[in-house]
Backbone as CSV, one residue per row, in Angstrom:
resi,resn,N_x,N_y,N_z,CA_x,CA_y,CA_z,C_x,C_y,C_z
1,UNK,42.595,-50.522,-4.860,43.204,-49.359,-4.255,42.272,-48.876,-3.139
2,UNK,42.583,-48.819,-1.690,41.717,-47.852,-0.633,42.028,-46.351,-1.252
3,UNK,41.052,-46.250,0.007,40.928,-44.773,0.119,42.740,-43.881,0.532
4,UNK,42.911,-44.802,1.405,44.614,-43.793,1.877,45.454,-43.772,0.222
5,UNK,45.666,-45.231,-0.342,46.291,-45.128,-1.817,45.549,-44.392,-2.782
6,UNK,44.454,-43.695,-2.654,43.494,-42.742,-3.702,44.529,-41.751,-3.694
7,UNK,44.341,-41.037,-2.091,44.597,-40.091,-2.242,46.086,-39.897,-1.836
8,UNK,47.010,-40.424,-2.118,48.248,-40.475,-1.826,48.889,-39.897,-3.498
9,UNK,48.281,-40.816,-4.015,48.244,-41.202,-5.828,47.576,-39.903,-6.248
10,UNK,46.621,-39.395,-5.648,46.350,-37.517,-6.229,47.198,-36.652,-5.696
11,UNK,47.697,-36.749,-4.665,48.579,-36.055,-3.938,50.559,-35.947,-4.672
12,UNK,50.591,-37.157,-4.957,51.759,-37.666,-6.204,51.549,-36.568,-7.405
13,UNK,50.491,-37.100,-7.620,50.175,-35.830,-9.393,50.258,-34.593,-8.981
14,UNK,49.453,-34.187,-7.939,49.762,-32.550,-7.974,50.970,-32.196,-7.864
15,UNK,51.838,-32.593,-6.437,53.531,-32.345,-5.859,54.042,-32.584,-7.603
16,UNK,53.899,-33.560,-7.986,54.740,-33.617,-9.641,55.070,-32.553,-10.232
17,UNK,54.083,-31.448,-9.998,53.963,-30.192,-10.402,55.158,-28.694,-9.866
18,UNK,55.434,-29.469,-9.013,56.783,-28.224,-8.249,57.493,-28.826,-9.442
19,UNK,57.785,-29.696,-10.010,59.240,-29.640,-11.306,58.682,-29.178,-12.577
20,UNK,59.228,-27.796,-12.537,58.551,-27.533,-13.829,58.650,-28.331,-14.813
21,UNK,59.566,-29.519,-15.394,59.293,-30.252,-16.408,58.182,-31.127,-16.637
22,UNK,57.580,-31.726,-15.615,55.963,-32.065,-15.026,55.023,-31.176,-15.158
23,UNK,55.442,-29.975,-14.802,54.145,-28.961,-15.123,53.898,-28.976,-16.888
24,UNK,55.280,-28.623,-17.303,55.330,-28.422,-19.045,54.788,-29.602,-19.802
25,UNK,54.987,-30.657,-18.990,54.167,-32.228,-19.951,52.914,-32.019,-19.448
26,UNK,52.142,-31.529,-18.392,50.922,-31.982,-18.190,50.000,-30.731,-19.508
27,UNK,50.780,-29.833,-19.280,50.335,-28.568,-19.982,50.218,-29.052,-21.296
28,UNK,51.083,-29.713,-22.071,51.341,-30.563,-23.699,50.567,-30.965,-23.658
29,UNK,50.090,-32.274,-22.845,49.652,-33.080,-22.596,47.708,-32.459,-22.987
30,UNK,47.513,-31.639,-21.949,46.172,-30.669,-22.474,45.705,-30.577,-23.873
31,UNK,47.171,-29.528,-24.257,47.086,-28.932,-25.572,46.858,-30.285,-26.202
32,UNK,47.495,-30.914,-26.294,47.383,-32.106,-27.388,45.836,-32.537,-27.286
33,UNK,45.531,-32.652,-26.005,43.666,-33.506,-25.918,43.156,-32.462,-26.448
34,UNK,43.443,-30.994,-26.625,41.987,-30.131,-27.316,42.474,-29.623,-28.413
35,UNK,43.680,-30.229,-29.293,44.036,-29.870,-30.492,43.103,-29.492,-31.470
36,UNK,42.643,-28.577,-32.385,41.663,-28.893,-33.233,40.065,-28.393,-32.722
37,UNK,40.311,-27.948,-31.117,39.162,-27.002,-31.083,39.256,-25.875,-31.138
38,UNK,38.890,-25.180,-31.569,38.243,-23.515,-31.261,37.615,-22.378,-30.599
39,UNK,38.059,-21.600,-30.291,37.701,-20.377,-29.526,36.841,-21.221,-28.629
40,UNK,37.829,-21.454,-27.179,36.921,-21.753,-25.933,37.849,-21.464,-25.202
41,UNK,37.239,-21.207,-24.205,38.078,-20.654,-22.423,38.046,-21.948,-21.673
42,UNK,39.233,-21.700,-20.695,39.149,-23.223,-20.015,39.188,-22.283,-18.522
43,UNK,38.414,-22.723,-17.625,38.118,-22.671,-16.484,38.485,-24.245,-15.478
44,UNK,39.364,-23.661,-14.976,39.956,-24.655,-13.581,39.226,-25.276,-12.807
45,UNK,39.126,-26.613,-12.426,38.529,-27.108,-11.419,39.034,-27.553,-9.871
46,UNK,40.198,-26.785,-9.905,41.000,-26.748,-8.769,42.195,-25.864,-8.619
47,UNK,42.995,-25.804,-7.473,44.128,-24.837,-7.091,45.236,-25.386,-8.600
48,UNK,45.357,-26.814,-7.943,46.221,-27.495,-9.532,45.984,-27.143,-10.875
49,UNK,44.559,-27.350,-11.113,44.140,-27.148,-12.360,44.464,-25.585,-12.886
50,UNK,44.682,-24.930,-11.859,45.048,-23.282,-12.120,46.472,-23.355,-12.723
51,UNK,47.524,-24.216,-11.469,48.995,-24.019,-12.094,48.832,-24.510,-13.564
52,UNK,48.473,-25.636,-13.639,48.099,-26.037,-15.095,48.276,-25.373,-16.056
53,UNK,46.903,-24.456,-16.175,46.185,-23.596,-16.810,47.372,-22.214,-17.651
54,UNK,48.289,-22.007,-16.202,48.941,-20.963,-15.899,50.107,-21.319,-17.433
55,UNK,50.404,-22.571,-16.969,51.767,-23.544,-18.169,50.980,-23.039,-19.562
56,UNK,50.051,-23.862,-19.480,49.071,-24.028,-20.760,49.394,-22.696,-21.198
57,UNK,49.090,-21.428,-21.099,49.117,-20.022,-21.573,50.291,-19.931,-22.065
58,UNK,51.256,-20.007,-21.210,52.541,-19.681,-21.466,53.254,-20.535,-22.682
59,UNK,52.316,-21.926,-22.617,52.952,-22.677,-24.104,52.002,-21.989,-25.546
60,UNK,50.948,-21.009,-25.253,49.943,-20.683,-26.243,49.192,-19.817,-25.438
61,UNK,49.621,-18.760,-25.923,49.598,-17.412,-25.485,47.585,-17.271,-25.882
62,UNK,47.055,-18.268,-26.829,45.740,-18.100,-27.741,44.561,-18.460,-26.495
63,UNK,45.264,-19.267,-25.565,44.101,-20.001,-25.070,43.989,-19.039,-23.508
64,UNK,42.477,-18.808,-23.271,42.135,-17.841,-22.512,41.964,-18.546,-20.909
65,UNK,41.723,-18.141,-19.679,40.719,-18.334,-18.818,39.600,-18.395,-19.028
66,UNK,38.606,-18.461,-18.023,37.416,-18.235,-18.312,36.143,-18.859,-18.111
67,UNK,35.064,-18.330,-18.450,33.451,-18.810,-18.636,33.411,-18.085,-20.045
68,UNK,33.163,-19.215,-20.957,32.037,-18.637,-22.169,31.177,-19.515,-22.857
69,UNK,30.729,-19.535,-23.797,29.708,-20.281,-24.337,30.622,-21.807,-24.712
70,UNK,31.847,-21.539,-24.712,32.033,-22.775,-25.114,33.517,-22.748,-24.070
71,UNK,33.186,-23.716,-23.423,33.850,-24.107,-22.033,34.206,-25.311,-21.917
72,UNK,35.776,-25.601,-21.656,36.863,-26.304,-21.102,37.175,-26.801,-19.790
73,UNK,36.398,-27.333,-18.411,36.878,-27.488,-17.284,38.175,-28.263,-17.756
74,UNK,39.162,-28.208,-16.740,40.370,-28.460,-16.743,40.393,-29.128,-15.462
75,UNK,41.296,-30.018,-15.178,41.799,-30.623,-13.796,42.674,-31.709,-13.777
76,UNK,43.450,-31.602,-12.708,44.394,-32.794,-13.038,44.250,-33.960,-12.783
77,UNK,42.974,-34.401,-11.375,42.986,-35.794,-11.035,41.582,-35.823,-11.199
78,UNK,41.106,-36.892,-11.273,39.879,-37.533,-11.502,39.437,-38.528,-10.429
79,UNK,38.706,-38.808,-9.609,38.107,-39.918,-8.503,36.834,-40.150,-8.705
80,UNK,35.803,-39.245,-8.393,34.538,-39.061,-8.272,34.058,-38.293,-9.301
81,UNK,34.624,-37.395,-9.418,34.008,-36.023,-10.489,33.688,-34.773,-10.033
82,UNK,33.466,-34.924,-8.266,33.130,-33.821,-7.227,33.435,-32.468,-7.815
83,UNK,35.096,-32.392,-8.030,35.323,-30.561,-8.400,35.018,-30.469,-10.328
84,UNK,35.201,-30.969,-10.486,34.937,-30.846,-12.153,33.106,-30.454,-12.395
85,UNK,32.440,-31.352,-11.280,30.544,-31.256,-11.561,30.450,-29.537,-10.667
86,UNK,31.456,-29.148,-9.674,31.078,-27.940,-8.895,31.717,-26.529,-10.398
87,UNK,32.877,-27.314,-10.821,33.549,-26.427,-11.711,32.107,-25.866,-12.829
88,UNK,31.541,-26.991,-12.945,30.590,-27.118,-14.212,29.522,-26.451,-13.944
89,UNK,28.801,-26.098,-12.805,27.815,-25.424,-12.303,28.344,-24.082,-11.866
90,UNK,29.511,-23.217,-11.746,30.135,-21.915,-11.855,29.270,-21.470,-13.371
91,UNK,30.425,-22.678,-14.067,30.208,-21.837,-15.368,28.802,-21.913,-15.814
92,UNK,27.929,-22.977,-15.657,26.608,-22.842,-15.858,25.607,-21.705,-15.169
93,UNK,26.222,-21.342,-14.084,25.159,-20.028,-13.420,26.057,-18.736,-14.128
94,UNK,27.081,-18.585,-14.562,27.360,-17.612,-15.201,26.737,-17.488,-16.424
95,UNK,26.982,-18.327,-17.571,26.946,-18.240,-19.007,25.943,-19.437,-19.557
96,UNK,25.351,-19.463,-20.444,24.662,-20.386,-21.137,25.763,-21.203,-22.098
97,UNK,25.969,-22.385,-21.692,27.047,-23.014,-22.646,26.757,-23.309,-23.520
98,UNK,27.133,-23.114,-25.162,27.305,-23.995,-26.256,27.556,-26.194,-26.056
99,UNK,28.645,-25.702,-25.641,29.239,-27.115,-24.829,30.193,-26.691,-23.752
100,UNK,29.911,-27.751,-22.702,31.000,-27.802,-21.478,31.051,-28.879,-21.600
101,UNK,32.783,-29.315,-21.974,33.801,-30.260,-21.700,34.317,-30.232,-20.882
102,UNK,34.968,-31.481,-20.398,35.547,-31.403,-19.412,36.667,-32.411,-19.553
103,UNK,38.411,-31.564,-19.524,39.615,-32.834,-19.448,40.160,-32.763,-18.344
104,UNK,40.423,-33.709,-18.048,41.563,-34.179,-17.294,42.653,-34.774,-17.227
105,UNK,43.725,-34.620,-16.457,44.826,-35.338,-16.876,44.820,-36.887,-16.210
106,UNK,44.704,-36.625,-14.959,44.785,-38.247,-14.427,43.629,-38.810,-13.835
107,UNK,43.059,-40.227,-14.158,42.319,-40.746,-13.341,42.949,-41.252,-12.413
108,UNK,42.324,-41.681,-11.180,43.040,-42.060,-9.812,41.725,-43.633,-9.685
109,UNK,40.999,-43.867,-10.080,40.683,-45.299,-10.353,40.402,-45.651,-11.491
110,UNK,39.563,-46.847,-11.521,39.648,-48.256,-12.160,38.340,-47.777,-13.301
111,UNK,37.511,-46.692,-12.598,36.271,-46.849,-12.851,35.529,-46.909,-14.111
112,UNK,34.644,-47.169,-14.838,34.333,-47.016,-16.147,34.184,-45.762,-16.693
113,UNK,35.254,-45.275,-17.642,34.703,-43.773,-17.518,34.165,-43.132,-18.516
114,UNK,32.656,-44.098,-18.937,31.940,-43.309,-19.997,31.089,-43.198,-18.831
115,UNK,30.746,-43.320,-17.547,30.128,-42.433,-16.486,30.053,-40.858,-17.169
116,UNK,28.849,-40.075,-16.621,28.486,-38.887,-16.990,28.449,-38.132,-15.167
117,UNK,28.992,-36.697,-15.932,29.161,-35.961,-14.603,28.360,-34.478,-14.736
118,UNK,27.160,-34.739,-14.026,26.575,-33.620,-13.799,26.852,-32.228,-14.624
119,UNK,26.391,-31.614,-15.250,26.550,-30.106,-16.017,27.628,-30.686,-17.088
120,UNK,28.430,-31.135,-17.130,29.578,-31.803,-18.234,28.888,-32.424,-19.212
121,UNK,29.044,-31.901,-20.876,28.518,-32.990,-21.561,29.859,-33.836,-22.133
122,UNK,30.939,-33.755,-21.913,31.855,-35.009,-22.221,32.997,-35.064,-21.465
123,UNK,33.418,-35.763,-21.426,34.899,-36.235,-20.030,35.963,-36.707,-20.957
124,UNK,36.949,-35.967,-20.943,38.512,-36.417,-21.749,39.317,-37.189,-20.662
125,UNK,39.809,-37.963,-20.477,40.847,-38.298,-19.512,41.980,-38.245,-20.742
126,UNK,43.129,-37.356,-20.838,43.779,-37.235,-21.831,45.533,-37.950,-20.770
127,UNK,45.992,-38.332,-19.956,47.076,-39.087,-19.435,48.253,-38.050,-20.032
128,UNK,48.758,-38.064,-18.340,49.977,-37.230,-18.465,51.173,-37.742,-20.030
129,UNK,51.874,-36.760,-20.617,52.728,-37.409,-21.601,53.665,-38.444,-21.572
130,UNK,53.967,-38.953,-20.242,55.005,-39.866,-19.723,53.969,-40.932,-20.133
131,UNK,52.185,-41.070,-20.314,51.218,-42.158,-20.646,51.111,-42.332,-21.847
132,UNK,52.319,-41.864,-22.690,51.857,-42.166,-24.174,51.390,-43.387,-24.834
133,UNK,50.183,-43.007,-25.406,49.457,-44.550,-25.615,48.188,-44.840,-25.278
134,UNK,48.408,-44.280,-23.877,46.943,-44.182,-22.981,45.534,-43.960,-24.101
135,UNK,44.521,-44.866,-24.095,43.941,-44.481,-24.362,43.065,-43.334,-23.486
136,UNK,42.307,-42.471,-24.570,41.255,-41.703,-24.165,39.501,-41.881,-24.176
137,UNK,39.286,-41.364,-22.752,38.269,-41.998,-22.632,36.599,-40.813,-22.903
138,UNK,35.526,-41.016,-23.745,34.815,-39.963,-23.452,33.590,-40.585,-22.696
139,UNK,32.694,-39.644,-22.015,31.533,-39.963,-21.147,30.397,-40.314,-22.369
140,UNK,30.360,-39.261,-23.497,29.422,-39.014,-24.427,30.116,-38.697,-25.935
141,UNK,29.429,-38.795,-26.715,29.804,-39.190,-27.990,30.031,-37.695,-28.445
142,UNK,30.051,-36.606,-28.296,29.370,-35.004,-28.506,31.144,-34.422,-29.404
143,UNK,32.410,-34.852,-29.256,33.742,-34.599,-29.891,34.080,-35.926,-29.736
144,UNK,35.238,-36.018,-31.325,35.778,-36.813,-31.781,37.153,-36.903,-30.567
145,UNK,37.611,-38.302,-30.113,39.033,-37.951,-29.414,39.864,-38.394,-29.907
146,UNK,41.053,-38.454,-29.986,42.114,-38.330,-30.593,43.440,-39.141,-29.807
147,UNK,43.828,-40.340,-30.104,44.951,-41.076,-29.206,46.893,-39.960,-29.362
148,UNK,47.308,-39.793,-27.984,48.584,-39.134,-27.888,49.098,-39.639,-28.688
């Protein structure tokens, strides 16, 4: 894949998002990768990751915004890690983390992704619900993951 098909293919995932039935699976899709955790705020790593975020609430009124000790970056595409490692250093100059995770919904390459990303101690790639099956991938061993 070049660079023009990278970002054509991130550009695909976000627009997906004007149908709200795309927004409501990516939002499931979340909930399902952090089933089974507890009291943590998820903080956005992008404009997308906000609409996201926005679904997510509205399917579970429980789960907050935020910076706190135990922190959720959120985002929908994955390439490099760029906004997820900037997301991760917000919440690190705010709050002292317990743990900062970090999911995402889509990767946009090939790459190996037990790669580690700056301030993040683990990486979910949890695949939109239309990926059922997908495996999940972590950076670090720190939570158990869980196949859709």
């Amino acid at each position: 894949m070049d660079l023009v098909e990278l970002m054509l293919a991130g550009d695909r995932n976000v627009r997906a998002h004007d149908r709200s039935h795309n927004l409501a699976d990516t939002a499931r899709s979340f909930l399902d990768c952090v089933a089974g955790w507890d009291e943590f705020t998820v903080e956005p790593a992008s404009p997308a990751a906000e609409r996201v975020l926005g679904a997510v609430m509205m399917l579970n009124p429980a789960i907050r915004g935020g910076r706190s000790a135990r922190t959720v970056v959120l985002d929908v595409n994955i390439a490099s890690g760029t906004l997820v490692a900037n997301a991760a250093r917000r919440v690190r100059e705010t709050v002292q983390p317990e743990w900062l995770i970090a999911v995402v919904i889509n990767t946009l390459t090939n790459a190996d992704m037990r790669w580690s990303i700056e301030g993040v101690d683990s990486l979910f790639v949890c695949g939109a619900s239309s990926d059922a099956g997908e495996t999940h991938y972590s950076s670090q061993h720190s939570l158990s993951v869980h196949a859709l």
